[in-house]
C-alpha positions in Angstrom: -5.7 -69.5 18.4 -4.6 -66.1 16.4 -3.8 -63.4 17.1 -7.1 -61.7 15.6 -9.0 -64.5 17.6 -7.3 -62.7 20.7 -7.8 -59.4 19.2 -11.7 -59.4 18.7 -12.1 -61.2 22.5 -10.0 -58.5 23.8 -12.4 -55.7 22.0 -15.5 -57.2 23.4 -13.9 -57.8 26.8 -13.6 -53.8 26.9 -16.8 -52.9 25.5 -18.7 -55.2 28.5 -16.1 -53.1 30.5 -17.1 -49.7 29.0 -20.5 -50.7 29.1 -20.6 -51.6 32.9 -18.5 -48.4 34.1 -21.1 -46.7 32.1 -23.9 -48.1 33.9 -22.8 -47.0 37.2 -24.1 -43.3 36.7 -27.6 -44.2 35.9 -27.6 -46.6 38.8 -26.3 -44.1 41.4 -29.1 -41.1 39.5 -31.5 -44.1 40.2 -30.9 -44.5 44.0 -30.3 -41.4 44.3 -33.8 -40.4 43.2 -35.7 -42.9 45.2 -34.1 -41.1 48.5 -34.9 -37.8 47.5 -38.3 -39.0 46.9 -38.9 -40.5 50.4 -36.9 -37.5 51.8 -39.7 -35.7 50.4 -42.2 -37.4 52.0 -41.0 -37.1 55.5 -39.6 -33.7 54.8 -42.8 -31.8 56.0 -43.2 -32.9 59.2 -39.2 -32.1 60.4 -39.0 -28.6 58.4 -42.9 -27.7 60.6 -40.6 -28.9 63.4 -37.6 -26.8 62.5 -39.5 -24.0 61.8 -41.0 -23.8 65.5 -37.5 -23.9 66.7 -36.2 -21.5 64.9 -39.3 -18.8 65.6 -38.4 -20.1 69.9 -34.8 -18.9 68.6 -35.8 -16.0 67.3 -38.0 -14.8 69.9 -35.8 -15.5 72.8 -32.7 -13.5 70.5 -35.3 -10.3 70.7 -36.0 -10.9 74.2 -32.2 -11.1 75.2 -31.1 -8.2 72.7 -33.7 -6.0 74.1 -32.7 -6.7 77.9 -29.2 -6.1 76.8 -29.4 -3.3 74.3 -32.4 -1.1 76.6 -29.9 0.0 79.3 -27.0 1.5 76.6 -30.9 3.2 74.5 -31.6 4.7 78.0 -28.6 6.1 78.8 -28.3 7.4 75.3 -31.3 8.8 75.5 -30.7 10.7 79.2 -27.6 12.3 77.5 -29.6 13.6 74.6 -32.3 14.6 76.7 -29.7 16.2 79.1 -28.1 18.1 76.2 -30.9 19.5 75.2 -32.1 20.9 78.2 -28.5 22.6 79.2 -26.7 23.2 75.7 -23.8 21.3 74.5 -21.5 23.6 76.3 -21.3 26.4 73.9 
């Protein structure tokens, strides 16, 4: 064989090669979209489920900042009521 012989298998080795690699992006975008489209599907019920969660989280965060914050907004409040009624000392 020549050396062109070699030449012209060794181009069409590579473009198989270049085509192939190239392949693998539209493959991935392929399987990649079929997940997201089941994800989508099943999505609803877990983000219903989520969002109950996070309104017991947020409830139970007000309920636990109140019972910890209402002692410091009574005492703050005595004081200024207790300023008031005898001065600030002037």
């Amino acid at each position: 064989m020549h050396l062109s012989t070699w030449r012209d298998i060794a181009i069409v080795i590579l473009s198989v090669e270049t085509f192939i690699i190239s392949l693998l992006p539209l493959i991935i975008l392929f399987f990649l979209n079929k997940a997201l489209r089941s994800l989508l599907h099943a999505l609803p019920t877990y983000a219903k489920r989520g969002q109950q969660f996070a309104k017991q989280g947020e409830e139970l965060s007000q309920k636990m900042s109140h019972k910890v914050a209402s002692p410091f907004i009574w005492v703050s409040s005595a004081m200024a009521a207790a300023e008031s009624l005898f001065g600030r000392g002037k």
